[in-house]
C-alpha positions in Angstrom: -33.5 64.1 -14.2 -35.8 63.3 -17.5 -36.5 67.1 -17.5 -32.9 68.1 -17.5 -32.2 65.8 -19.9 -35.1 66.2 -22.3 -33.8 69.9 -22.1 -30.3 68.7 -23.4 -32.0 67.2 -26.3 -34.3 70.1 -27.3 -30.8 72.3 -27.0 -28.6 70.2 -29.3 -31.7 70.0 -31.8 -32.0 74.0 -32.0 -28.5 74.2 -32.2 -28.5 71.9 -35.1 -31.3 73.2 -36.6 -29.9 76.9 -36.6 -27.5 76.1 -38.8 -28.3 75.0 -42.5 -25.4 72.7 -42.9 -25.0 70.7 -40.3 -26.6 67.6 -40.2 -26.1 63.8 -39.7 -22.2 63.6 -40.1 -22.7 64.1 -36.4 -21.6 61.2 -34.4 -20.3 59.0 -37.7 -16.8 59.2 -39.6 -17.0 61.8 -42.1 -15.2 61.5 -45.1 -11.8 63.6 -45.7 -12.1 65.4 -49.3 -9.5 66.5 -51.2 -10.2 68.8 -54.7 -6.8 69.0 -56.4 -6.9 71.2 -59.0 -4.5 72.2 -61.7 -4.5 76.3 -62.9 -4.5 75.8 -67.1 -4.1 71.9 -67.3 -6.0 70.7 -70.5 -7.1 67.2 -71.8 -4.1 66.1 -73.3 -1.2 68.0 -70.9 -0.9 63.7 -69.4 0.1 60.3 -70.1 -3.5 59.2 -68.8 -5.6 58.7 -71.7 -8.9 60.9 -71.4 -10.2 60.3 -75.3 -12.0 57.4 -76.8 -13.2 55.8 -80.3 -16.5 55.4 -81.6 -16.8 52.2 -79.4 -15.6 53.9 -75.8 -12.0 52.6 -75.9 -9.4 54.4 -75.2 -7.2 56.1 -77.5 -3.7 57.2 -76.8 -2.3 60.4 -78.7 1.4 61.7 -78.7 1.0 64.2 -76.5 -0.3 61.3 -74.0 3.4 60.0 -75.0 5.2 63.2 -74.3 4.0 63.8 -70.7 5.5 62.0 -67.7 2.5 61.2 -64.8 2.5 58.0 -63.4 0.4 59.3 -59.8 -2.2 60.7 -62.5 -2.1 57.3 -63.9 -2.3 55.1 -60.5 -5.4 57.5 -59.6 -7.0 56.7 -62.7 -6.5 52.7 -62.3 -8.5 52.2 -58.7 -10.7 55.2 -59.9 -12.7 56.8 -62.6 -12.1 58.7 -65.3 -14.5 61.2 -67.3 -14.1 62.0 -70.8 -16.5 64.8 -71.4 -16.2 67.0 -68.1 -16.7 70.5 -68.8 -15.1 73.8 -67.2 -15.4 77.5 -68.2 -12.8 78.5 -70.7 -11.0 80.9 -68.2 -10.0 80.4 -64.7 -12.2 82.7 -62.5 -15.2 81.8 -64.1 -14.2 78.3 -63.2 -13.0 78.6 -60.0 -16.2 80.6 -58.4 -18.3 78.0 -60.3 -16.4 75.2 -57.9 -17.0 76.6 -55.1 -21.1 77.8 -55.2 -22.0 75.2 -57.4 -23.4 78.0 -59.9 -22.5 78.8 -63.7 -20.8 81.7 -64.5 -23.6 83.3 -66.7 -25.4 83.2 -63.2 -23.0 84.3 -60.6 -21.6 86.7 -63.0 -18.2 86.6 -63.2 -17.6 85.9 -66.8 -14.0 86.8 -67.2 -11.1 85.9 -65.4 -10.5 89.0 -62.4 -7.6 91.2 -63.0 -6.4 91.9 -59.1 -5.9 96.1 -60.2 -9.1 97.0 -61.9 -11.9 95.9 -63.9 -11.3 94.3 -67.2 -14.2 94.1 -68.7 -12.7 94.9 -72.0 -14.3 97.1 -74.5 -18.0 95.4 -75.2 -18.2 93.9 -72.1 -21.3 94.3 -69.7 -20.7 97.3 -67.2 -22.2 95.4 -64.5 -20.6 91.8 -64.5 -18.8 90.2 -61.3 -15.5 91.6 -61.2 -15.0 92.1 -57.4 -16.0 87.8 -57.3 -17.0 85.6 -53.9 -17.8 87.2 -51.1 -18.9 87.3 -47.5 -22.1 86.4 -48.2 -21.8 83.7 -50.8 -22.9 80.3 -50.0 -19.6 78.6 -50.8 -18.8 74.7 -51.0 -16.0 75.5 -48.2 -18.5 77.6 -46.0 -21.0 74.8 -46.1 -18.4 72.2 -44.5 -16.9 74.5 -42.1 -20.5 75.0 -40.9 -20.5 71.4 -40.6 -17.4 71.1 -38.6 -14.6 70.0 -41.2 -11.6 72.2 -40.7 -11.2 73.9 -44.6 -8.1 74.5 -45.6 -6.9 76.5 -49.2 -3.3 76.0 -50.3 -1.9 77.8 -53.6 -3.9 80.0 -55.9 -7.4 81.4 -54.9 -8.0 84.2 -57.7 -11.4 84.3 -56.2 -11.8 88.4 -56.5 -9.7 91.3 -56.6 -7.5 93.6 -54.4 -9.6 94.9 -51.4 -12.5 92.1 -52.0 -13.7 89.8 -49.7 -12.5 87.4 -52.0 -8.9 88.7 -51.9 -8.8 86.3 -48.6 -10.0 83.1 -48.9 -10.8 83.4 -45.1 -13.4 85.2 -46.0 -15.4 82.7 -47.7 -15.2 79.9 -45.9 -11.6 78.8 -45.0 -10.4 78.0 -41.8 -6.6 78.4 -43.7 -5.1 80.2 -46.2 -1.8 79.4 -47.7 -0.5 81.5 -50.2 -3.6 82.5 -51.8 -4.5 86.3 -52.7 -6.0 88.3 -55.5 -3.4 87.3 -58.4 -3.7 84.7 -61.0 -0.1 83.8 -61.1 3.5 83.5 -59.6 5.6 86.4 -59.9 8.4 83.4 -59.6 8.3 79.6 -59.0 11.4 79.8 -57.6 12.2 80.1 -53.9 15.7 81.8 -54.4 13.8 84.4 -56.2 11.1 84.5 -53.5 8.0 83.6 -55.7 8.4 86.9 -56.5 9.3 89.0 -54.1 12.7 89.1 -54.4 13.5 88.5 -58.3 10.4 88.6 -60.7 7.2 90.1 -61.1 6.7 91.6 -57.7 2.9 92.7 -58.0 2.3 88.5 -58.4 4.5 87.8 -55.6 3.2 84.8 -53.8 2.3 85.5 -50.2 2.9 83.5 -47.1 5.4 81.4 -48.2 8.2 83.4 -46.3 10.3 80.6 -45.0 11.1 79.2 -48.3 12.4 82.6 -49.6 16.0 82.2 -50.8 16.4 78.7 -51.0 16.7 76.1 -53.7 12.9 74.9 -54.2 10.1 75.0 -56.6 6.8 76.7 -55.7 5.1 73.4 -56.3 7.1 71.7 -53.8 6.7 74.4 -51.1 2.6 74.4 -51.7 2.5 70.1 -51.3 5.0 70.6 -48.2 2.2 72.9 -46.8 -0.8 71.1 -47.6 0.9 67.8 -46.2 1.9 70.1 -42.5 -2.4 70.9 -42.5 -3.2 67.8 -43.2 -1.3 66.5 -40.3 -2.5 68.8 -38.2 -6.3 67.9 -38.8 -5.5 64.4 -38.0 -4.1 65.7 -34.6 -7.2 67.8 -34.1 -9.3 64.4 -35.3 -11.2 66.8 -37.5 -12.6 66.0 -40.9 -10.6 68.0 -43.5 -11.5 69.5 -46.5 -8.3 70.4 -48.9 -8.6 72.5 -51.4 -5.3 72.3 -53.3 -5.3 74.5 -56.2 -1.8 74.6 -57.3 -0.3 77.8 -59.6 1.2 75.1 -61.5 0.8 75.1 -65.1 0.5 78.6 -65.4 2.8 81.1 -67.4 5.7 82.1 -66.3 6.5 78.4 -68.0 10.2 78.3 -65.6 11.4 74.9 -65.4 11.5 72.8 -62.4 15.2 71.4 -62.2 13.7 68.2 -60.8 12.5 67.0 -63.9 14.5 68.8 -66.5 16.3 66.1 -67.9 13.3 64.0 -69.0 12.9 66.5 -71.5 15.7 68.0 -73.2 16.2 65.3 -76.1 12.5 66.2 -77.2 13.1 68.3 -79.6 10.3 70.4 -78.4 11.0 74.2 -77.5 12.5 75.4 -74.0 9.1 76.8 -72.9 7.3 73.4 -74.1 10.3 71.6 -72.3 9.5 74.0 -69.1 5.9 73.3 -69.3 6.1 69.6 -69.2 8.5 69.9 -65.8 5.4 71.9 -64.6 3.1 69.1 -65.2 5.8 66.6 -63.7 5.7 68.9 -60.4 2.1 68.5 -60.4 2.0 64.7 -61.0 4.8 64.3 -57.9 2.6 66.6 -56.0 -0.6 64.4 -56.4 1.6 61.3 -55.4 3.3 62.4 -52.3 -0.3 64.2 -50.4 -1.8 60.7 -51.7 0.8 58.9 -49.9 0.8 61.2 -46.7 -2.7 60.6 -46.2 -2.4 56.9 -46.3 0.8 57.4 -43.8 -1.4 58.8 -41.1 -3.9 55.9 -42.0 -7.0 58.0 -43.4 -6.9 56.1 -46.9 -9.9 54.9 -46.6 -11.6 58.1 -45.5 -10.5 60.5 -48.2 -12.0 61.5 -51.4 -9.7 62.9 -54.0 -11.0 65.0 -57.1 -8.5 65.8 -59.8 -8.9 68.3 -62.5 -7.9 71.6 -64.5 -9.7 74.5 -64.5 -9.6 75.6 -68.1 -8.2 74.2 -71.3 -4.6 73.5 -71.9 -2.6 76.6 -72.4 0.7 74.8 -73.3 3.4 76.6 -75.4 2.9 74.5 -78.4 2.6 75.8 -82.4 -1.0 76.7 -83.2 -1.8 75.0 -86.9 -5.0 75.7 -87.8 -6.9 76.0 -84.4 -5.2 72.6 -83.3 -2.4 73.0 -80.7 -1.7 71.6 -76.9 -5.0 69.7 -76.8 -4.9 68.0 -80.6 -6.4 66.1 -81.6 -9.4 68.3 -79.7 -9.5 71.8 -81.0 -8.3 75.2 -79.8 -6.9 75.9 -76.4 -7.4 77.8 -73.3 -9.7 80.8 -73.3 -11.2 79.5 -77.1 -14.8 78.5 -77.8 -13.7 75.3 -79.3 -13.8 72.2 -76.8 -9.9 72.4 -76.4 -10.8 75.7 -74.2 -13.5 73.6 -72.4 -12.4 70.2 -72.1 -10.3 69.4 -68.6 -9.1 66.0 -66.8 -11.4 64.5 -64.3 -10.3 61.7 -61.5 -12.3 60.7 -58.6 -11.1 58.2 -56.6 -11.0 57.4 -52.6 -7.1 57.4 -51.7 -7.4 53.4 -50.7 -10.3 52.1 -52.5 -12.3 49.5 -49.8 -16.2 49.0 -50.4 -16.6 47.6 -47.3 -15.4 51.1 -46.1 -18.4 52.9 -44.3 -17.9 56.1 -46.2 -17.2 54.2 -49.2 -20.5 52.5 -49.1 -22.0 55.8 -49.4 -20.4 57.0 -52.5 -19.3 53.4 -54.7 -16.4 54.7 -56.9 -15.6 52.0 -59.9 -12.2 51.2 -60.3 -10.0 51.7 -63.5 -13.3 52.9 -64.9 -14.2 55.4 -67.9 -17.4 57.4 -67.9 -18.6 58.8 -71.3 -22.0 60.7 -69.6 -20.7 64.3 -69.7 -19.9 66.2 -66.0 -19.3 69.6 -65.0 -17.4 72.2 -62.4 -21.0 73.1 -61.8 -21.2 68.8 -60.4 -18.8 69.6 -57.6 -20.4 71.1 -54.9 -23.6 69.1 -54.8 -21.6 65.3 -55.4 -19.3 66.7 -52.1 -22.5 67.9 -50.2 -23.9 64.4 -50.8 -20.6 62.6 -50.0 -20.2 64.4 -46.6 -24.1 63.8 -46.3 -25.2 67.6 -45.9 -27.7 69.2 -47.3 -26.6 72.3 -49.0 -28.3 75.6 -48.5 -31.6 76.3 -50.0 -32.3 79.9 -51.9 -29.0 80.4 -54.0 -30.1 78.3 -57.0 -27.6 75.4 -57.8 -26.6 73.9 -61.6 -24.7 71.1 -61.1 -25.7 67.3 -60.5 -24.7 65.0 -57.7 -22.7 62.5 -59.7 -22.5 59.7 -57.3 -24.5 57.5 -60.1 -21.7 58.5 -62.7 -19.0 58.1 -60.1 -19.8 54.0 -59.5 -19.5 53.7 -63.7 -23.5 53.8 -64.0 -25.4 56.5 -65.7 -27.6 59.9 -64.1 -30.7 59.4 -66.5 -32.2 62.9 -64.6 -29.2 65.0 -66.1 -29.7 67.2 -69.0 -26.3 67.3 -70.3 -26.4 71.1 -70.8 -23.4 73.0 -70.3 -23.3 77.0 -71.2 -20.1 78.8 -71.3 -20.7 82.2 -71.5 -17.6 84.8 -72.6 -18.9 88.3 -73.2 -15.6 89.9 -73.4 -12.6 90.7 -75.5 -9.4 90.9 -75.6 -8.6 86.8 -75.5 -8.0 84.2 -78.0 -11.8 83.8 -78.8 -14.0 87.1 -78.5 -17.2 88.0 -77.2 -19.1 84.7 -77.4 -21.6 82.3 -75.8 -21.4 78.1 -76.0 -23.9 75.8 -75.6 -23.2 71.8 -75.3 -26.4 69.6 -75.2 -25.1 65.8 -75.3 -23.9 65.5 -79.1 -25.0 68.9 -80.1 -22.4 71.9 -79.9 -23.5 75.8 -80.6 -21.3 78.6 -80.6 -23.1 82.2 -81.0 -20.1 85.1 -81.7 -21.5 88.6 -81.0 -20.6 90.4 -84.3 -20.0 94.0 -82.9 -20.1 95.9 -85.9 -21.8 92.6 -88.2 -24.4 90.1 -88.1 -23.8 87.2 -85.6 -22.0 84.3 -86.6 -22.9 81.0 -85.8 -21.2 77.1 -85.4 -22.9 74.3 -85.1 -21.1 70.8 -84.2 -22.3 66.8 -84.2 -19.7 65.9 -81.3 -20.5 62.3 -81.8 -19.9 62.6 -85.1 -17.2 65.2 -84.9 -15.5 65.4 -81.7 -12.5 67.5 -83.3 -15.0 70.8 -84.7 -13.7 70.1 -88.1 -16.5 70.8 -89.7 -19.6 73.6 -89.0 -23.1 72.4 -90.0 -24.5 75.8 -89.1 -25.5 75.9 -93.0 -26.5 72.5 -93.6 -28.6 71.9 -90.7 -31.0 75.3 -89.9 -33.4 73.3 -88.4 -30.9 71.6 -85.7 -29.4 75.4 -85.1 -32.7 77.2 -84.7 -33.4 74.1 -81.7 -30.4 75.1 -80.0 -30.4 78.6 -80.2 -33.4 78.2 -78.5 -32.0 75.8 -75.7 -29.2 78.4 -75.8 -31.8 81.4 -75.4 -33.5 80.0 -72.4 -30.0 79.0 -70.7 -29.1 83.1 -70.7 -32.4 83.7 -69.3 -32.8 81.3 -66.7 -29.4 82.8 -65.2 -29.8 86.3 -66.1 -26.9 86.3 -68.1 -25.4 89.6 -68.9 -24.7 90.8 -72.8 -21.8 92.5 -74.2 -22.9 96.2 -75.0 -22.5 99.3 -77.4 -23.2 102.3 -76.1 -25.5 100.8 -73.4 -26.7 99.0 -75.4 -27.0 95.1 -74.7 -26.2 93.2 -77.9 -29.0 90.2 -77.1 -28.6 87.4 -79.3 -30.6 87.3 -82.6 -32.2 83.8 -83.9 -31.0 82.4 -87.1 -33.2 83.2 -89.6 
């Protein structure tokens, strides 16, 4: 009998050992997590104040006046808040970086995919990573379906284009895919249109979602309706569930959700601005009612929620001067200014209880700010320690665990780098590579035809870029070109090129 049983043992530890990412969640309660993530939602596109003074409180700006989202708000009051968490200033970029835990200068999809073709515009490198995730990349949802939580993707995946593995996010690492494919947006919100397929832009049709076609309700409402049905069902399975709930909300076409029209149209602001902030409604009630679901089944206590954007605001507002839908932080989605970089970031468990045994494990202060900067690149490692794996070694991770950060404290081991690297044209800021060290901002332009061009920002001192020291302080820009210099090569970033030719960067003289 010792023999047969001894033999069970040695089985169960091979079978474990075999694979990289299972380990001691076995036999205890692992924790639900939900990443709920907003396509082009900037800084400022809430009523939940993300910016502070030069003595950490925080400040309120109109546009925190203007937007209606009391769920963002609760979320915020029993969790934390960042104020300087970094994503890339496009959405592919972004999104792969989620998921592998990797920036994009290493992973090498710079851009954001076009479904049809490559687009690496005109300068671009011929070699970056248009065709995105695939089969073989060591993904955040491949490492927890390896360790037995059921992974489920609702709403927009934009992960690689048509005929890629990424196309389907079953492919890397999702037990379920709803409504995600190769495009970056809806061809409608509307369910009378179809999402797409029956009035709108038919080659961004939404897919999957055929039950709703024809009737009166918003794509937003539809995705929460789905994500709420899978969370139910991993209850019943009494699996673990990892959500990722990526929404095509706030996204262009800017079409107005009727169920929040009339908070806007005394504003004075434009239709599109008027259809943007019904977007951003959508989203808030979305966040509210999966939060409230999850307590209804009575797994509060066991789920980890992460909310953020992906990119920098891209709301319909007038540009003046580089300032638009994130003033009083400059530029916007897809510039190299921090209004392209800057996103909202929550963490918070759905019912906050210390005593929790999950909780224990990851301390999350409550109605907290944190001022230490964070990144996309965080995510994967903080949710590999949170569900107490050990992620993969060999594919080289940039990110931190934040769990210090998370319970309002402070990651001394961090070096508060972030590079976001945008070799290509043909967007609101061109051919260009940014490098944030704590107060210190550098932006190198790659002058096709011209000598580079350089900025150089104190963000303590300046947080809105008004004014470039790149003259005034050569000794400070020749540091961080440097720490800019050995970024790219670190992650074998790719250049633009002329004829073949990379352009590498040249030092300041």
């Amino acid at each position: 009998m010792r023999l047969k049983i001894t033999d069970r043992i040695i089985t169960l530890l091979s079978l474990l050992c075999a694979s990289p990412c299972v380990s001691s969640i076995v036999g205890n309660d692992p924790p639900n997590i939900v990443v709920f993530l907003v396509d082009d939602m900037g800084l400022m596109d809430t009523s939940v104040p993300f910016l502070t003074d030069t003595n950490g409180n925080l400040v309120k700006y109109h546009l925190n006046d203007y937007y209606i989202t009391p769920n963002m708000e609760k979320l915020a009051e029993q969790g934390i808040r960042f104020t300087n968490f970094y994503a890339h200033s496009v959405c592919s970029p972004t999104r792969a970086s989620i998921l592998t835990g990797q920036n994009s200068a290493r992973h090498g999809t710079t851009n954001w995919i076009r479904p049809e073709s490559d687009n690496r515009t005109e300068f671009g490198p011929s070699n970056w990573n248009w065709r995105g995730l695939s089969k073989e990349s060591m993904t955040l949802p491949r490492i927890l379906q390896q360790a037995g939580y059921r992974t489920i993707h609702v709403g927009k995946a934009h992960f690689g284009p048509f005929g890629s593995d990424g196309e389907d996010p079953l492919n890397i690492g999702f037990d379920i895919n709803i409504a995600g494919s190769s495009i970056g947006q809806p061809g409608s919100y509307y369910g009378k249109d179809g999402f797409g397929h029956i009035k709108g832009r038919k080659t961004r049709a939404v897919p999957g979602l055929e039950k709703y076609h024809g009737k009166d309700i918003f794509l937003t409402e539809a995705l929460t309706l789905e994500a709420i049905r899978t969370i139910s069902e991993a209850k019943e399975e009494n699996k673990p569930f990892f959500l990722y709930m990526a929404h095509y909300a706030v996204h262009t076409p800017f079409q107005s959700d009727p169920r929040f029209a009339d908070h806007y149209k005394h504003s004075g602001k434009s239709k599109k601005a008027q259809a943007y902030a019904t977007l951003i409604e959508g989203i808030d009630k979305s966040l509210g009612d999966i939060v409230q679901h999850t307590k209804d089944l009575g797994l509060g206590e066991n789920t980890l929620i992460l909310f953020l954007g992906d990119n920098g605001s891209d709301a319909p507002l007038p540009i003046e001067n580089d300032y638009s839908s994130s003033t009083p932080i400059k530029g916007k989605k897809g510039n190299h200014w921090e209004g392209g970089m800057r996103v909202p970031f929550i963490a918070s468990w759905v019912s906050p209880n210390d005593k929790a045994f999950c909780q224990e494990k990851t301390l999350i202060a409550t109605n907290a700010i944190q001022q230490q900067h964070g990144t996309i690149l965080d995510i994967l490692p903080t949710l590999c320690k949170v569900a107490n794996l050990n992620y993969p070694k060999g594919p080289a991770i940039d990110g931190f665990e934040l769990q210090q950060q998370l319970n309002g404290g402070q990651n001394p081991d961090r070096n508060e780098l972030f590079l976001n690297h945008f070799p290509h044209g043909n967007h609101r800021s061109n051919y260009f590579t940014s490098l944030v060290q704590s107060d210190w901002k550098i932006i190198y332009h790659y002058q096709i035809d011209k000598e580079p061009r350089y900025e150089l920002f104190n963000l303590k001192k300046d947080p809105f870029e008004t004014n470039n020291v790149a003259l005034k302080k050569p000794r400070r820009l020749k540091t961080m070109m440097k720490v800019l210099s050995d970024e790219m090569k670190n992650k074998k970033a790719l250049y633009p090129e002329k004829q073949k030719q990379s352009l590498k960067l040249i030092m300041p003289r």
